[in-house]
C-alpha positions as CSV (number, residue, x, y, z in Angstrom):
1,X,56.5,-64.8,-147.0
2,X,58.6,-61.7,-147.8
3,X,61.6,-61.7,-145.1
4,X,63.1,-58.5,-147.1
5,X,61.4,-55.2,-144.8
6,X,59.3,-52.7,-146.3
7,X,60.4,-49.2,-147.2
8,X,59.6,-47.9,-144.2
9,X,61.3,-50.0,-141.7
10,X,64.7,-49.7,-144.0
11,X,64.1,-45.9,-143.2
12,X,64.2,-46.7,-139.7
13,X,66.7,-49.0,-139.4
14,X,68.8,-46.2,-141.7
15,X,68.2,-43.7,-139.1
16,X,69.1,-46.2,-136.0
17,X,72.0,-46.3,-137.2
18,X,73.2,-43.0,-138.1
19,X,71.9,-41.9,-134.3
20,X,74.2,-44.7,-133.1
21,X,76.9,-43.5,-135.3
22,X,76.5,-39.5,-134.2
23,X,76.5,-40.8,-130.9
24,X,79.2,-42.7,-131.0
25,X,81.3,-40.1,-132.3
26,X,79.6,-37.5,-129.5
27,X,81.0,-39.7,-127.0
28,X,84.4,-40.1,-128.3
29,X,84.7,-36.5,-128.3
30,X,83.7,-35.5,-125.0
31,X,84.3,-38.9,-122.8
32,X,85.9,-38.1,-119.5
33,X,89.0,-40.2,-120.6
34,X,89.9,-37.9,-123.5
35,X,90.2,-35.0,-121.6
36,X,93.9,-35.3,-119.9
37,X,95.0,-32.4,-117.3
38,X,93.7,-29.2,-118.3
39,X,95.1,-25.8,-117.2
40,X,93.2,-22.4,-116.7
41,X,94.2,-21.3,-119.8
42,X,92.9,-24.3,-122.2
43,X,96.1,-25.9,-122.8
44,X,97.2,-29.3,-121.2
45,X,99.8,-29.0,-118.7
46,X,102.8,-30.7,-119.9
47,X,106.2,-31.3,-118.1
48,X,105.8,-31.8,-114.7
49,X,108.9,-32.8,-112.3
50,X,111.6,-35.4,-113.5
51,X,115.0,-36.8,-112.5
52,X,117.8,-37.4,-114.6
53,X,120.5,-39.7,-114.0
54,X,124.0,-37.9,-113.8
55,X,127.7,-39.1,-113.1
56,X,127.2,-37.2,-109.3
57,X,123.8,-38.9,-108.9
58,X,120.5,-37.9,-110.1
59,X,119.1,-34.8,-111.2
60,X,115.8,-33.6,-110.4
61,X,113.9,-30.4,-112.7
62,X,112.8,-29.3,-109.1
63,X,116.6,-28.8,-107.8
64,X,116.4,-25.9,-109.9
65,X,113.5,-24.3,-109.3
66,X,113.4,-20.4,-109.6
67,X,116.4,-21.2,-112.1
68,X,116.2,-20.7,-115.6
69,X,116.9,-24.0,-117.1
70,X,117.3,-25.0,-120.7
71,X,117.8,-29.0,-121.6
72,X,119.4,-30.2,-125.3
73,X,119.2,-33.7,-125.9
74,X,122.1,-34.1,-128.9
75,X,123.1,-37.2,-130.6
76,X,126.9,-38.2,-130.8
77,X,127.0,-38.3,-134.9
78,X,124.6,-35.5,-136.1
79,X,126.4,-33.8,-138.5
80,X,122.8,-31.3,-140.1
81,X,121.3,-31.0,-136.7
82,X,123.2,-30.8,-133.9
83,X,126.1,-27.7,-134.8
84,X,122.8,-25.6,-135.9
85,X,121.3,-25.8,-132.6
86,X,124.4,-26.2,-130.5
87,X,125.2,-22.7,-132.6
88,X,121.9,-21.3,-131.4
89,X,122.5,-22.2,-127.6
90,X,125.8,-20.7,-127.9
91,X,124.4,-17.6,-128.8
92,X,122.3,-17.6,-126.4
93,X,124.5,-17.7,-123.8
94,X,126.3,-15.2,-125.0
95,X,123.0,-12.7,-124.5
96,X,122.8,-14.2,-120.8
97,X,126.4,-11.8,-120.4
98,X,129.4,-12.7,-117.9
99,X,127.7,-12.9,-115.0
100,X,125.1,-15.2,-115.9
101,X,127.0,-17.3,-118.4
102,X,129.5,-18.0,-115.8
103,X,126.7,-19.5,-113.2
104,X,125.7,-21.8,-115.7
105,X,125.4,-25.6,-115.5
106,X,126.7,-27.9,-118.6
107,X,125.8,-31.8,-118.4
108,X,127.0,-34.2,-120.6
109,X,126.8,-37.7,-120.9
């Protein structure tokens, strides 16, 4: 008795699983849980509302809606980062002019 299958059914078995493997990786692509929220334009939508806690309470992104708003998260000790960027936003501000830069908000914590 030969338990080792003929040339034929190693074919099939060969090509039972490739289709499970091409299928596999069909589904992986296009499953309904890898989607995530997707905008009219293609991209997903990121952000969203938040709150912040602050020393006069918390802070939601939606208190300043219509506002321009611009958030830095520094670090205390960052000496190659943090003068760079804190350089850039300085700049910035500067473009904004008086009027604007003077109704600006600064946070720290």
């Amino acid at each position: 008795m030969n338990l080792l299958p003929n040339n034929g059914a190693k074919l099939v078995y060969v090509l039972v699983l490739i289709g499970l493997f091409t299928g596999g990786l069909l589904l992986a692509q296009w499953a309904p849980w890898n989607k995530g929220q997707q905008s009219s334009n293609g991209y997903a939508n990121l952000g969203g509302d938040f709150t912040l806690n602050s020393q006069q309470g918390e802070v939601a992104l939606t208190d300043f809606q219509g506002q321009l708003v611009l958030m830095y998260f520094g670090f205390t000790s960052c000496p190659d980062v943090c003068p760079t960027a804190l350089s850039s936003m300085a700049a910035s501000m500067r473009e904004l002019g008086p009027e604007l830069e003077a109704s600006t908000q600064h946070e720290t914590r």
